[in-house]
C-alpha positions as CSV (number, residue, x, y, z in Angstrom):
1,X,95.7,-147.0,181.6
2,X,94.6,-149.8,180.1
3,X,92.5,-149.6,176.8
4,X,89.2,-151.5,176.6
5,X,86.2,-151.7,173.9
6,X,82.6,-151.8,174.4
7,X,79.7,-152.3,172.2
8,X,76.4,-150.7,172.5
9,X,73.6,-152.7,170.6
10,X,70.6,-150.8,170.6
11,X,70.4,-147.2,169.7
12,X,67.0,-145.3,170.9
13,X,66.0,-143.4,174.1
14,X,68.1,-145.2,176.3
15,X,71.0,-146.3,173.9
16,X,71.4,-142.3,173.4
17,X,71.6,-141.7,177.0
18,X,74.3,-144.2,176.9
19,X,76.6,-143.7,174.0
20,X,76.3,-139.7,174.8
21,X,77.8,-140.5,178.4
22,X,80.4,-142.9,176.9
23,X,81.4,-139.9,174.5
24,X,81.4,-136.9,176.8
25,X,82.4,-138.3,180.2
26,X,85.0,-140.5,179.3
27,X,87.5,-139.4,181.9
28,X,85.0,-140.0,184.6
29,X,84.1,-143.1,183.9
30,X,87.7,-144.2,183.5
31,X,88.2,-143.2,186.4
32,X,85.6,-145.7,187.9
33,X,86.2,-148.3,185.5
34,X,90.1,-148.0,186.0
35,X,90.3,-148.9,182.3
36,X,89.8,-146.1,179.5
37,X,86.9,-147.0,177.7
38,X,86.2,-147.1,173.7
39,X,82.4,-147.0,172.6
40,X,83.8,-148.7,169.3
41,X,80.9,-150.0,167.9
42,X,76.9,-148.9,168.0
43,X,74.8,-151.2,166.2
44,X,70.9,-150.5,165.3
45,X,68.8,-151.6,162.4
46,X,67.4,-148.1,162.3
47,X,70.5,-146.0,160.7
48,X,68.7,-142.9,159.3
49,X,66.4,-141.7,162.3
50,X,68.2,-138.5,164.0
51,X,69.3,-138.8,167.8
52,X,69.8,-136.4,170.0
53,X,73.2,-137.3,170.2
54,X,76.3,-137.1,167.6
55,X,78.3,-140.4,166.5
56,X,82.3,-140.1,165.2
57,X,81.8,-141.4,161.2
58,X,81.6,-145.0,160.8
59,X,80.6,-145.9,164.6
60,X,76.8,-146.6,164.0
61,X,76.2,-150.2,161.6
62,X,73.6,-152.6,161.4
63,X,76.4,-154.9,161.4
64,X,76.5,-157.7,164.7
65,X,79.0,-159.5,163.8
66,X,81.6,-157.3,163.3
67,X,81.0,-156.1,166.6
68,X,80.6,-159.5,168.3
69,X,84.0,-161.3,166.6
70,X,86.2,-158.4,167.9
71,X,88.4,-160.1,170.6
72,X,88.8,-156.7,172.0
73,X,85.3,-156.2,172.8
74,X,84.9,-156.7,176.6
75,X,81.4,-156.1,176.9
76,X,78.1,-155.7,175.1
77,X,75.8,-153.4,176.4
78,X,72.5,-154.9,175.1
79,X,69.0,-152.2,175.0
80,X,67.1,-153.7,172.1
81,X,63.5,-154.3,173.8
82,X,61.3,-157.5,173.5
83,X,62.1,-161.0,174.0
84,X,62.8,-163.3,170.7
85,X,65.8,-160.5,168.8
86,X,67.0,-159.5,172.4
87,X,67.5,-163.1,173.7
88,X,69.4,-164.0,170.2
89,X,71.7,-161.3,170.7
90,X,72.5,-161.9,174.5
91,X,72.8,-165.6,173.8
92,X,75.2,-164.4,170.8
93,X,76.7,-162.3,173.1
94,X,77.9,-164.2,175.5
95,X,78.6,-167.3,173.1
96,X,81.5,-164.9,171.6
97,X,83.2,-164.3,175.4
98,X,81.2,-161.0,175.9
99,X,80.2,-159.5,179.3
100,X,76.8,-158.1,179.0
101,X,74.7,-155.0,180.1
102,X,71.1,-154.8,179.8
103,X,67.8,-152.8,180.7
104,X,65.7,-155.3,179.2
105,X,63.1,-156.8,181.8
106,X,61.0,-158.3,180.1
107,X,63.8,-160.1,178.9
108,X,64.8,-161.4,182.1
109,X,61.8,-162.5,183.3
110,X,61.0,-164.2,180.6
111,X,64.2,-166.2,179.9
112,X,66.6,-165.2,183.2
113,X,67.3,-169.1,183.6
114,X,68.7,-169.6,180.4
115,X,70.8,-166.7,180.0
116,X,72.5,-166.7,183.3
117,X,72.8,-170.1,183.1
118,X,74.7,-170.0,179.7
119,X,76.7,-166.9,181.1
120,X,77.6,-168.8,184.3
121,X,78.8,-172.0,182.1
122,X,80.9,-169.6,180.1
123,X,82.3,-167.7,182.7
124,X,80.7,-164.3,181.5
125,X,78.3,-161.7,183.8
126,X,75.1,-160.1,183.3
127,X,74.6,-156.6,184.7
128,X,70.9,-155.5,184.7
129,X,70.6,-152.6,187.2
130,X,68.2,-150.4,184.5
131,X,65.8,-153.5,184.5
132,X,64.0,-152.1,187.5
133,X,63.7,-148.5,188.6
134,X,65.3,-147.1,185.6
135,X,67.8,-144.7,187.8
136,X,67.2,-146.0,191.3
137,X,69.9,-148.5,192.8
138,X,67.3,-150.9,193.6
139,X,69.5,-154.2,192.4
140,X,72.7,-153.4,194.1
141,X,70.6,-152.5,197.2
142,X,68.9,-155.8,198.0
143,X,71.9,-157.7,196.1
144,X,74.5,-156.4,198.1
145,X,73.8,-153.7,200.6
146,X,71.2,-156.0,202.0
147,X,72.6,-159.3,202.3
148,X,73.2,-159.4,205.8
149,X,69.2,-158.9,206.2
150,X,66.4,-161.3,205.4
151,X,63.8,-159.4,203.4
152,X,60.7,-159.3,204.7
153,X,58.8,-157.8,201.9
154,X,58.9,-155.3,199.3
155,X,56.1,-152.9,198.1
156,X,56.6,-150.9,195.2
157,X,55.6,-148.3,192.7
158,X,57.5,-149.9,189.4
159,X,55.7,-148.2,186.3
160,X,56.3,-144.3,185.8
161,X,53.7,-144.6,183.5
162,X,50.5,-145.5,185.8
163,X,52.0,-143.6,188.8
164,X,51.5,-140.2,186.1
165,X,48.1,-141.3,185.3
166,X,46.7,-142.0,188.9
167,X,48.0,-138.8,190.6
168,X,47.1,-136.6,187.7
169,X,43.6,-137.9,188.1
170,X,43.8,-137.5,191.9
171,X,45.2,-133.8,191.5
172,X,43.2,-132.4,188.8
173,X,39.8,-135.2,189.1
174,X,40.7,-135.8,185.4
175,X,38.8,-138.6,183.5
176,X,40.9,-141.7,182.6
177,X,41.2,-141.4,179.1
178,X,42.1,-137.9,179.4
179,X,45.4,-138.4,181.1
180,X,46.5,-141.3,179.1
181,X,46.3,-138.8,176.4
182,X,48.3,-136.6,178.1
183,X,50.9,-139.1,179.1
184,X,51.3,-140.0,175.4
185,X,51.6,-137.0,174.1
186,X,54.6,-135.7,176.9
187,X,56.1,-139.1,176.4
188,X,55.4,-141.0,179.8
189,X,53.3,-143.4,177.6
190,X,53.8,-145.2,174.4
191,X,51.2,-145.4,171.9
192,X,50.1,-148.6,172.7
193,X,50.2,-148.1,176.6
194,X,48.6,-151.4,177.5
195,X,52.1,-153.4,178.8
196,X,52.1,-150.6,181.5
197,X,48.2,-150.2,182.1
198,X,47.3,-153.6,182.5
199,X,50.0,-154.2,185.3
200,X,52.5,-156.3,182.9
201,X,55.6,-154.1,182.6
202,X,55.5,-153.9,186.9
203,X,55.1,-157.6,187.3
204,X,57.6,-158.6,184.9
205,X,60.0,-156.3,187.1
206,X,58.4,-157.3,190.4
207,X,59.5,-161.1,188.9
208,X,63.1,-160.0,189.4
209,X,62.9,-158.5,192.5
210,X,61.1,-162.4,193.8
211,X,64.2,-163.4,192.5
212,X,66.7,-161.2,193.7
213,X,65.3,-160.9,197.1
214,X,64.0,-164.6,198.0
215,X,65.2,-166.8,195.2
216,X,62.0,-167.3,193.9
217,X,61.8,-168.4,190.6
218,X,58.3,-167.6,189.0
219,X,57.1,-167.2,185.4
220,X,55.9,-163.2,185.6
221,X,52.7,-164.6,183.4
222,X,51.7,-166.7,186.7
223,X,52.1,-163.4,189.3
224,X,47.9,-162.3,189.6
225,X,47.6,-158.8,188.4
226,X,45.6,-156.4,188.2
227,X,45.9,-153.3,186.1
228,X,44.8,-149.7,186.2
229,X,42.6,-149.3,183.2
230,X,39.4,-150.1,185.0
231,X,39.5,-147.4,187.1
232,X,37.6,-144.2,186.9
233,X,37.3,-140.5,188.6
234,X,34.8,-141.7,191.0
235,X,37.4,-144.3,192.8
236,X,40.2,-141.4,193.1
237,X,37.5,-139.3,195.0
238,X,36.2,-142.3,197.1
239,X,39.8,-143.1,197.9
240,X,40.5,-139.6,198.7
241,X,37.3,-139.3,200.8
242,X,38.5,-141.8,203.2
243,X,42.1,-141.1,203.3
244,X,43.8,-142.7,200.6
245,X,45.6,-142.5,197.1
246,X,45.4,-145.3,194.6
247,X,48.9,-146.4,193.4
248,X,50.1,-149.6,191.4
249,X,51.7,-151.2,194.2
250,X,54.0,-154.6,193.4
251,X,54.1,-156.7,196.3
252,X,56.4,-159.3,197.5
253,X,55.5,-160.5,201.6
254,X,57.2,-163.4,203.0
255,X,55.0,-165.1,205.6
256,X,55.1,-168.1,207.1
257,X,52.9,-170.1,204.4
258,X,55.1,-168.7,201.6
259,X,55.8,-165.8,199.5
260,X,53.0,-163.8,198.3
261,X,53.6,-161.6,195.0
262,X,50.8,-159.9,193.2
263,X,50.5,-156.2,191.7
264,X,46.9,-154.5,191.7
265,X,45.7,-150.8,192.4
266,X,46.0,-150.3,196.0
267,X,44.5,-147.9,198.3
268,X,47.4,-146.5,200.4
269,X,47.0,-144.1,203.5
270,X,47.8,-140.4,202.7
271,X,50.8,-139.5,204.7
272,X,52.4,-143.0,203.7
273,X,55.5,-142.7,202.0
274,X,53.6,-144.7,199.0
275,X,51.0,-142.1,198.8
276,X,53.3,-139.2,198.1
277,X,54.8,-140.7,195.0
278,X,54.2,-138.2,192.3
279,X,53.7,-137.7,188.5
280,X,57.0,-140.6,186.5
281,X,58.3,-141.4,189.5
282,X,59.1,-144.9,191.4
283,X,60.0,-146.1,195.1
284,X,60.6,-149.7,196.4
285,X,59.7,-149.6,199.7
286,X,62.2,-152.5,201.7
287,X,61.9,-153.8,204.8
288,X,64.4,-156.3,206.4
289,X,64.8,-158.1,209.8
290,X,67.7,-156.0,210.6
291,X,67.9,-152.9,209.1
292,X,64.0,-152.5,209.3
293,X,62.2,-149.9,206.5
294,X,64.0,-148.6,203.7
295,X,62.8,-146.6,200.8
296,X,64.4,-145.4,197.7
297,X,62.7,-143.5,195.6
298,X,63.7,-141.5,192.3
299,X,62.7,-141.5,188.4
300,X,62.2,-144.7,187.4
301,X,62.5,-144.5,183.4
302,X,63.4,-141.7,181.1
303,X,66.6,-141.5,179.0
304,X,69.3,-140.0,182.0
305,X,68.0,-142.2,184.6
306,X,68.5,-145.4,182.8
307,X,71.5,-144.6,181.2
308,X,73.0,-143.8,184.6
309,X,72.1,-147.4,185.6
310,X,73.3,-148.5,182.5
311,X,76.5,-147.1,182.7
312,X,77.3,-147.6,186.6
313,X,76.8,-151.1,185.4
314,X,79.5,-151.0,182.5
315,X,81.9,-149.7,185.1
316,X,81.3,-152.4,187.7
317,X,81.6,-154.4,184.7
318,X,84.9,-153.3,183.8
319,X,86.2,-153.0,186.9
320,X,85.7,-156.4,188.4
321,X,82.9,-155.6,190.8
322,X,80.4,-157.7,188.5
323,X,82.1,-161.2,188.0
324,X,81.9,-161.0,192.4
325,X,78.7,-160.4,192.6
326,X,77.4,-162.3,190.1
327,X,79.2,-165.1,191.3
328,X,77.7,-164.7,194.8
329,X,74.3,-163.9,193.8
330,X,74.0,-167.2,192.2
331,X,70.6,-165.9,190.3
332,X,68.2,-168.0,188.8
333,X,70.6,-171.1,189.5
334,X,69.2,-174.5,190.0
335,X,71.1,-175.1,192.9
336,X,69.2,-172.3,194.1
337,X,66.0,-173.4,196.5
338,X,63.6,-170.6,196.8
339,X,60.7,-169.8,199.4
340,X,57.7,-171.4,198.4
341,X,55.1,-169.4,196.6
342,X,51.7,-168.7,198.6
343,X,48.3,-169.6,195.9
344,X,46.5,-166.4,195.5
345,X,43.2,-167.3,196.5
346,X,44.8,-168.0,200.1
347,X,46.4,-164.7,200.7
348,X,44.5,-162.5,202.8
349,X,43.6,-158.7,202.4
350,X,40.7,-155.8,202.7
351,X,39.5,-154.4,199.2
352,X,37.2,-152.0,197.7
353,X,34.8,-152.9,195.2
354,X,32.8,-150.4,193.7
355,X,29.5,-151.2,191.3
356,X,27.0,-150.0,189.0
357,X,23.5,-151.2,190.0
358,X,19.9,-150.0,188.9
359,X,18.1,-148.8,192.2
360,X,16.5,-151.2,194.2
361,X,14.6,-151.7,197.3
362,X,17.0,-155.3,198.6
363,X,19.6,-154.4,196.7
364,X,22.3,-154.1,199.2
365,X,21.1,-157.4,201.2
366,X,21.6,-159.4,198.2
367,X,25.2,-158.1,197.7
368,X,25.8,-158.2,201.2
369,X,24.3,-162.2,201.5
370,X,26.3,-162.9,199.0
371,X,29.1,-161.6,200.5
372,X,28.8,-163.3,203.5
373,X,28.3,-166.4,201.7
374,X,31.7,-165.9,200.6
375,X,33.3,-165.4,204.2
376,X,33.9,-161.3,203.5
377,X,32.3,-159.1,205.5
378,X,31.5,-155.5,204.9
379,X,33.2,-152.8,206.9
380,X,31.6,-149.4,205.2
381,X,29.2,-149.4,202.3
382,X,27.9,-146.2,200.6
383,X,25.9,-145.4,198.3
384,X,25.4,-142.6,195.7
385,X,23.2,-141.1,193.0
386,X,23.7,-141.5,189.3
387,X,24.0,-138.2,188.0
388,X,23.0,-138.9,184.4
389,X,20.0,-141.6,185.5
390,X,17.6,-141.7,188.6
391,X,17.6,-145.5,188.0
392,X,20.9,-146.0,188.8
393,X,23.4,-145.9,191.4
394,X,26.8,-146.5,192.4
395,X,27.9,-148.7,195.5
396,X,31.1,-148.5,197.3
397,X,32.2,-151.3,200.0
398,X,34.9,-151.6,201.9
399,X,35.6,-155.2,203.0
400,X,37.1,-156.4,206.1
401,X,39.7,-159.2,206.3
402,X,38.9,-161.4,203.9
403,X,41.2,-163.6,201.3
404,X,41.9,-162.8,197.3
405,X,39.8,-166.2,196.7
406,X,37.1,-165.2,198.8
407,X,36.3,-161.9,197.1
408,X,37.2,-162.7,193.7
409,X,34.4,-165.6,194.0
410,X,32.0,-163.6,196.0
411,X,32.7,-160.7,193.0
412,X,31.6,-162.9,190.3
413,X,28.3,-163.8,191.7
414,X,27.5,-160.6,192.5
415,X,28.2,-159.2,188.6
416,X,25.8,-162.1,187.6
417,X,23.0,-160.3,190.1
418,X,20.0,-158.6,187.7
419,X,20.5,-155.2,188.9
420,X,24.1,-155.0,188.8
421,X,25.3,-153.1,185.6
422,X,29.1,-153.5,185.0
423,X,31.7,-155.4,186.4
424,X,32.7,-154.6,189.9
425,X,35.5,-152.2,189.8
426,X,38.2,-153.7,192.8
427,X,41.3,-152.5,194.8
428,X,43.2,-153.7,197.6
429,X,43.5,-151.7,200.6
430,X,46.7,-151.5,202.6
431,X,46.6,-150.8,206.2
């Protein structure tokens, strides 16, 4: 069987996973790869933190080069995170005749024209299964399971790391702040948990899916998003109280006028598919014109899910499957034309806005003028005591029909209204 070398660049959580399948399942994965495979090289800056996996003497180096000018390196499995090092190195990687591997998403997002371009003028592949849904075969679904079907849309629960947060607080009625402490200190969160909060790490991966799915090529900073970080226990119990779960739902719905992507906090009915993610978990809800609705659901980070990924990936890699695929898919190409992408303001939707007002006597035919100024009208309003102030109160609407530029203009008069407190607390509502 033929003998082939692989280089693993990037050694934490993930790069672990990976080099401690390479080492231990060897015979398995030749027999996928149909080539015995040599993890000759791991290169890291870090060389003194302990990993939960062992290295043969000499294979961990801070040393690139030596790794990149072996002509018997086939492939470069790439996990250092961020943009600006991890686009050096794939450029590098692929300069030197190098297939690559990579989990890096934000990567892609972010510079996925220029890297596949420069792979496709060299003749190399990019694998990036782990990008989205850490273990879930969410890439090789829609690129090649699905491509006798035209997708209609995709809705999505992309970040672990919010889907723990919101059904912790909608099992236990746990403050905010409270679970993101708890997520950080079992490890679902880093200590700076705003790329998953605010909605980034979801839309950068909802960016590849646009792509993948439709051909559309978007900058992720331009998808509208909407994170979790503004929510509190009160909207998990109004949500619950008529029906729903709140998840972090990535959206990508072709209509006629275009292709409408966006991520926000979504009310989703219980007994929906959606609604019964739990805890780290992901699902990419699919549907297409001929096979209808298709879910997949699974971990979608964590060390043994990624590296799964990672690894089916290598072996594709090394066995061929890749260079078709890639070929076919034709990703991020300008050759490629993709749908049209539909402006924000003009896609349409119900929503939930919840606010902080001091009690008044005209206080809901203000909001509610100004929301029919704006075209939205109101399908349920309630309203409740503050428990800590007799002053105050809290307001809940739910909208009918109305359009994203509709209620984000009616939402910003209303904040600017006397006896409103805060800023208005808002969720779409899927029906």
């Amino acid at each position: 069987m033929e003998k082939v070398k692989v280089a693993l660049v990037g050694f934490g959580t993930i790069g672990s996973g990976v080099a401690r399948l390479l080492l231990e399942e060897g015979p398995r994965i030749a027999r996928g790869a149909r080539k015995q495979v040599e993890l000759a090289y791991v290169v890291d800056k870090d060389l003194k933190t302990k990993r939960n996996v062992t290295l043969p003497d000499g294979l961990l180096s801070d040393d690139l080069d030596r790794a990149l000018n072996d002509p018997d390196v086939e492939v470069v499995v790439q996990l250092v995170g961020g943009t600006d090092a991890a686009r050096s190195i794939m450029l590098r990687a692929l300069d030197s005749g190098k297939n690559v591997v990579t989990a890096n998403k934000a990567l892609l997002a972010a510079h996925g024209p220029e890297l596949f371009d420069k792979a496709r003028q060299l003749g190399r592949t990019i694998a990036f299964e782990a990008a989205v849904g850490g273990g879930i075969p969410v890439i090789a679904t829609i690129g090649q399971s699905l491509t006798a079907n035209r997708i209609e849309s995709i809705d999505a629960i992309l970040n672990g790391t919010c889907n723990f947060i919101l059904s912790e607080m909608e099992q236990h009625g746990s403050d905010y702040e409270d679970v993101v402490a708890e997520a950080q200190r079992l490890g679902y969160a880093e200590a700076d948990p705003t790329m998953d909060v605010d909605g980034s790490d979801a839309t950068q991966k909802l960016a590849i899916l646009a792509q993948l799915a439709f051909g559309a090529s978007v900058d992720w900073k331009d998808i509208p998003r909407m994170g979790i970080d503004s929510l509190a226990a009160a909207d998990i119990q109004c949500a619950q109280g008529m029906g729903y779960s709140i998840r972090l739902v990535a959206t990508a719905r072709l209509g006629t006028a275009g292709l409408e992507l966006c991520v926000a906090p979504t009310f989703v009915s219980e007994g929906t598919p959606l609604a019964g993610v739990q805890g780290a978990f992901n699902a990419v809800q699919i549907v297409g014109d001929a096979v209808g609705p298709l879910l997949l659901h699974g971990l979608g980070a964590g060390q043994n899910p990624t590296a799964s990924a990672v690894v089916a990936d290598l072996i594709d890699t090394l066995a061929g499957r890749t260079a078709i695929t890639f070929n076919a898919l034709n990703l991020w190409s300008k050759q490629t034309v993709g749908v049209p992408i539909r402006a924000l303001r003009e896609i349409p939707g119900r929503f939930y806005l919840r606010l902080d007002i001091e009690t008044q006597v005209d206080a809901v035919n203000q909001i509610a003028r100004v929301l029919q100024e704006h075209n939205t009208a109101i399908d349920s309003l309630a309203q409740y005591e503050d428990e800590e102030s007799e002053d105050r109160a809290g307001m809940v609407i739910m909208t009918q029909e109305t359009t994203e530029g509709n209620i984000t203009d009616a939402v910003g008069q209303i904040e600017k209204l006397p006896f409103v407190q805060a800023e208005a607390v808002r969720c779409r509502v899927a029906d």
